[in-house]
C-alpha positions in Angstrom: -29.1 -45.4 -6.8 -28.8 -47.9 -9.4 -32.3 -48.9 -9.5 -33.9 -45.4 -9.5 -31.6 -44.9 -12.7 -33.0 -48.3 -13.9 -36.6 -47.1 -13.1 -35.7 -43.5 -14.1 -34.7 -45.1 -18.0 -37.1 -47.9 -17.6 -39.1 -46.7 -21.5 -35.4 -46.1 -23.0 -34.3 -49.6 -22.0 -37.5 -50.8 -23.3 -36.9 -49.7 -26.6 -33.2 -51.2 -26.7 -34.6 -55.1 -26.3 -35.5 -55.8 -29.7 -32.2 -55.3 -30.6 -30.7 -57.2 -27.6 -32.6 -59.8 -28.0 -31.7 -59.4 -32.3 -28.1 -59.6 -31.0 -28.3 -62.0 -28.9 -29.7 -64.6 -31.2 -27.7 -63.7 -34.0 -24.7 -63.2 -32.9 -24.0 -64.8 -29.4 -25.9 -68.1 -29.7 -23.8 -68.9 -32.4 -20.9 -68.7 -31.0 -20.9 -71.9 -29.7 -20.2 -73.5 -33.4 -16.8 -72.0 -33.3 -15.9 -76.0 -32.5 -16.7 -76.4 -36.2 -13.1 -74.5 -36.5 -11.6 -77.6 -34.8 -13.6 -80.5 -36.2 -14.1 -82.4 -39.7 -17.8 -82.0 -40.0 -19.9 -84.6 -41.2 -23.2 -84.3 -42.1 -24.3 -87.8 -40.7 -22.0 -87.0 -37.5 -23.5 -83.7 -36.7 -21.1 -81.2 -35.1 -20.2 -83.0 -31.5 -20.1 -86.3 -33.3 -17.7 -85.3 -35.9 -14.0 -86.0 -35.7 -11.8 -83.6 -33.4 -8.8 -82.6 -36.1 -6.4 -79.7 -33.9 -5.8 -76.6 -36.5 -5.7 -78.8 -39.7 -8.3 -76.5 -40.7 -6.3 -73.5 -40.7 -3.8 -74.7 -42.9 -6.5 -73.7 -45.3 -6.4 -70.0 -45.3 -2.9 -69.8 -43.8 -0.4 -71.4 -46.6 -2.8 -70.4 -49.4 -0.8 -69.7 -52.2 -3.2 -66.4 -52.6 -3.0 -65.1 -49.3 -0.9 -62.3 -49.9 -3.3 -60.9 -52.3 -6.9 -61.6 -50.6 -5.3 -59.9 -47.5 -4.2 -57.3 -49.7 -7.2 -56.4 -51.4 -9.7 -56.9 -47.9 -7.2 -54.6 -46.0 -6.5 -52.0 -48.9 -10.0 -51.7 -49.8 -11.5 -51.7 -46.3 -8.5 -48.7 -45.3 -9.8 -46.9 -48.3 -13.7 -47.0 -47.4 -13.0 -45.9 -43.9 -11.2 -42.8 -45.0 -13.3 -42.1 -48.0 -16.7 -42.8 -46.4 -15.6 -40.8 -43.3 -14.6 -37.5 -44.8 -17.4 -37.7 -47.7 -20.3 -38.6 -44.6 -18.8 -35.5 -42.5 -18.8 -33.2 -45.1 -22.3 -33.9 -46.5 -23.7 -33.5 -42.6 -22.0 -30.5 -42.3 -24.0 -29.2 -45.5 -27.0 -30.3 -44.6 -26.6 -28.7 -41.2 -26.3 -25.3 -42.9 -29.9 -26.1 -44.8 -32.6 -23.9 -43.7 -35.5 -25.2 -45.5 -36.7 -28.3 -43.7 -38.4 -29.2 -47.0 -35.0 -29.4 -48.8 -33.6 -31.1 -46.0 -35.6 -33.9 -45.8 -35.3 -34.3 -49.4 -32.0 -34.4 -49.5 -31.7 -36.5 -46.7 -34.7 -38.9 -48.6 -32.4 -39.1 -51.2 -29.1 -39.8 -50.0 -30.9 -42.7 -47.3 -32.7 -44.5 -50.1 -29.4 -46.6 -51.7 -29.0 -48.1 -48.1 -32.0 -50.5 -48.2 -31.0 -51.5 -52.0 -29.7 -54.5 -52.3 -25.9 -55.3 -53.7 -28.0 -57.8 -56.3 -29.8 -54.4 -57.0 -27.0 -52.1 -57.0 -25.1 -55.1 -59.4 -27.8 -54.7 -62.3 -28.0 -50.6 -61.9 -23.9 -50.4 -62.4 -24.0 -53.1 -65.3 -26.6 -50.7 -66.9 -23.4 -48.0 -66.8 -20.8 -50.3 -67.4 -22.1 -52.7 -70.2 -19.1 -53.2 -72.3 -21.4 -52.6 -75.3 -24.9 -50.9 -74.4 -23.7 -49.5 -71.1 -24.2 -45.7 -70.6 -21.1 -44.7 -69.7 -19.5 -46.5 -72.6 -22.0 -44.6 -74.5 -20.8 -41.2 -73.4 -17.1 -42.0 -73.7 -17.9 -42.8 -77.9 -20.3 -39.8 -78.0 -17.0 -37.7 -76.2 -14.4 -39.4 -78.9 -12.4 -41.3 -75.7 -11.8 -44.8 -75.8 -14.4 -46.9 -74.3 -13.4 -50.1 -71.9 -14.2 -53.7 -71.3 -15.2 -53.1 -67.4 -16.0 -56.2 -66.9 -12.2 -57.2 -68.1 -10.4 -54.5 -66.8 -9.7 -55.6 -63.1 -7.3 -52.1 -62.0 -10.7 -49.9 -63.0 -12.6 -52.2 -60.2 -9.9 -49.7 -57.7 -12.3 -47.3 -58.6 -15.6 -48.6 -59.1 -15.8 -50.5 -55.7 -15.3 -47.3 -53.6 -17.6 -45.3 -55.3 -20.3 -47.8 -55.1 -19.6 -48.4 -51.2 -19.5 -44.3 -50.5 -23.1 -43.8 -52.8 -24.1 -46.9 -50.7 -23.6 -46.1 -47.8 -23.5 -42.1 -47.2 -26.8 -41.7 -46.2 -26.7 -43.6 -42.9 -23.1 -42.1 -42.3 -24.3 -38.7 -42.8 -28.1 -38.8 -40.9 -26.0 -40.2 -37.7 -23.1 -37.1 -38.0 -26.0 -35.2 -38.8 -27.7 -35.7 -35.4 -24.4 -35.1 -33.6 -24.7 -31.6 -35.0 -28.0 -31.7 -33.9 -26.9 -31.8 -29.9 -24.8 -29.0 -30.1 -26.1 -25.9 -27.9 -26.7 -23.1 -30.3 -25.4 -20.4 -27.6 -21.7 -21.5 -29.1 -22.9 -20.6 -32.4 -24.3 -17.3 -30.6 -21.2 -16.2 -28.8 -18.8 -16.9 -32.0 -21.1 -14.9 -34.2 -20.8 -12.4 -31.8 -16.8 -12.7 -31.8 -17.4 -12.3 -34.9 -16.2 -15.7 -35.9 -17.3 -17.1 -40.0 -18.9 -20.0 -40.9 -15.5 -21.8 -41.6 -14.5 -20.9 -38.4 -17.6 -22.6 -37.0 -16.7 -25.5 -38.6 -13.2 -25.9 -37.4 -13.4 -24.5 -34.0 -16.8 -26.0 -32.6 -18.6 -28.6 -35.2 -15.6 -30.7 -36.1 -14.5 -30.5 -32.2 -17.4 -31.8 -31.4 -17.9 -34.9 -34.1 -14.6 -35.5 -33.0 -15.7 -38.0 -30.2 -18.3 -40.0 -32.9 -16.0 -40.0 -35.6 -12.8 -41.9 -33.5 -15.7 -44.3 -31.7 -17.7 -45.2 -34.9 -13.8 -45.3 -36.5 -12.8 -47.8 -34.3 -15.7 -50.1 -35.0 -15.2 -50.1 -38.7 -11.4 -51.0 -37.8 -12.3 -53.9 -36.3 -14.1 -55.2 -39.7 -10.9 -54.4 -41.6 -10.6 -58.3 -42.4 -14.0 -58.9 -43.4 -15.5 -57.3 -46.5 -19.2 -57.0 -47.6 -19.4 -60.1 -49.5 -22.2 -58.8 -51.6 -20.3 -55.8 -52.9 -17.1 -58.0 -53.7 -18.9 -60.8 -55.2 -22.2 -59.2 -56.9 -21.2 -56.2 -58.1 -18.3 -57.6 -60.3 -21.1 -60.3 -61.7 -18.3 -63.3 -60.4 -15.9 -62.0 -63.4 -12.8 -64.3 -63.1 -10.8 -61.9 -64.8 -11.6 -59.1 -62.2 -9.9 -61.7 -59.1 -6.5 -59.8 -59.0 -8.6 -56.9 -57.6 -11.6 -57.8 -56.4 -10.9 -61.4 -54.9 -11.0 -60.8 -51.0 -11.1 -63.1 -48.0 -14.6 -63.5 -47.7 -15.0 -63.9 -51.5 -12.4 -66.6 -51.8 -13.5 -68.7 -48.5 -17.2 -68.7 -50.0 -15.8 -70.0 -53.5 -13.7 -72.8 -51.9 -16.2 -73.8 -49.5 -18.4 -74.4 -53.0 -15.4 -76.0 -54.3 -15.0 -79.0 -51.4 -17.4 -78.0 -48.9 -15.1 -78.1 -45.9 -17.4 -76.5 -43.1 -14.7 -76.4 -41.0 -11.9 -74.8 -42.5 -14.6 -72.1 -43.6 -15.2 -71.9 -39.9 -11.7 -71.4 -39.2 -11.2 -68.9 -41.2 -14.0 -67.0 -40.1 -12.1 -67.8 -36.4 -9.2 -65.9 -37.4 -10.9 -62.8 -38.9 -12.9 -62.3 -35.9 -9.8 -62.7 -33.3 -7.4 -60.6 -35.7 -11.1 -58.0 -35.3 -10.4 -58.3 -31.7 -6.8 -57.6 -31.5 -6.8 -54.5 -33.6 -10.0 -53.2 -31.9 -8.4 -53.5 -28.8 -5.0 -52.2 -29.6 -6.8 -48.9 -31.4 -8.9 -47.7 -28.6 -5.8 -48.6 -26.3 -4.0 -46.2 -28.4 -7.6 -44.0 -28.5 -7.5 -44.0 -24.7 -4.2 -43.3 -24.0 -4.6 -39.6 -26.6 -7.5 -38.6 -25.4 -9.7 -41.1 -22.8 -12.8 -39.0 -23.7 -13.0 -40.3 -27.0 -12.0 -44.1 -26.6 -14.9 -47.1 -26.8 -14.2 -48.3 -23.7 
């Protein structure tokens, strides 16, 4: 039976190997340099030639005087982008679900996909054309307005701000086209038999759209759980330009083991780091779809 399935899928399957074998390469080869975590590389020694050192390494990370506030800042940000990028992504999908013009919709949909192949180097220059302390636009508007304009590149508790929104206009697009197709495989004959209850559009929404995203949402919430300790190093180290002053806020782990690893460049205790953010990834994975599973099995990962 297994093989007639296998035959039966055989194109599907097809189509999934370039992304296998992307994975693969990419991600699983690598693995194997996870010794680094344990060793004092050398360059000369290569990485089985290099002295064996226990967790030395990890003494890095772990009794770093600014733990408590690159922990901080990775998990209060991260928190913050899974709420905020969830609700905004849902609520745009449902929209666009309601859009009868196909022209519109792909428009919109044009639109709202476009920032997601910008890069953060990109998106860096585009926000320091709003934020300029002196020729920016938005700086502009606030003198034009008569309210007092800001330093944004010295003011590190606006950067609560400016970080989230630039993640959510980032990345909405691709949040919103993949809720968007799980509309999409809802059979219409629920939408037909509550118009006939004579249920409204909110109702809709409540009672059979949400109910059914409700499945995508917890899986696709679990995977961005499991990155909770590891932030996108290009939004919290472009988009801020490297300001020192803006550390306090947007300082995170990633950001801080890239700047030491300039600083001494210690392989290994960048390796190690990188170690306990993926197990710590694992855990909380784990633990979540546990918790998932033991709610409702239908909508854990595994």
């Amino acid at each position: 039976m297994k093989w007639k399935d296998f035959r039966k899928n055989r194109f599907l399957l097809a189509l999934t190997l370039p992304m296998v074998f992307l994975t693969l390469v990419f991600h699983y080869l690598p693995m194997f340099g996870i010794i680094i975590a344990f060793k004092r590389y050398q360059y000369n020694k290569g990485i089985f030639g290099s002295d064996w050192v226990g967790f030395s390494n990890f003494r890095f990370l772990l009794q770093s005087p600014d733990l408590h506030r690159i922990v901080r800042n990775t998990l209060g940000f991260n928190a913050v982008f899974i709420v905020l990028n969830l609700v905004a992504a849902v609520s745009v999908a449902l929209l666009l679900y309601h859009i009868s013009s196909r022209k519109l919709l792909k428009t919109y949909q044009t639109i709202m996909f476009f920032p997601h192949f910008l890069s953060w180097v990109v998106v860096a220059y585009m926000v320091y054309a709003f934020l300029n302390p002196r020729s920016g636009m938005l700086n502009q508007w606030l003198e034009l307005t008569g309210l007092p304009t800001f330093d944004w590149y010295n003011e590190a508790k606006a950067w609560i701000f400016v970080l989230p929104l630039a993640n959510l206009w980032k990345g909405l697009g691709m949040g919103a086209v993949i809720y968007y197709a799980g509309l999409l495989g809802i059979d219409p004959t629920y939408f037909e038999a509550a118009r006939i209850d004579g249920a409204g559009r909110w109702q809709m929404v409540t009672r059979i759209m949400l109910p059914f995203l409700y499945p995508l949402m917890t899986i696709l919430t679990i995977l961005n759980i499991g990155h909770i300790f590891s932030a996108d190093f290009g939004l919290f180290y472009q988009l801020p330009l490297n300001s020192p002053t803006l550390l306090p806020t947007t300082d995170v782990v990633d950001t801080y083991i890239f700047r030491a690893l300039m600083y001494s460049g210690n392989i290994g205790m960048s390796s190690a780091a990188d170690f306990v953010k993926s197990l710590l990834g694992l855990i909380i994975v784990v633990t979540t779809n546990a918790v998932v599973r033991k709610i409702n099995s239908d909508n854990s990962l595994f």
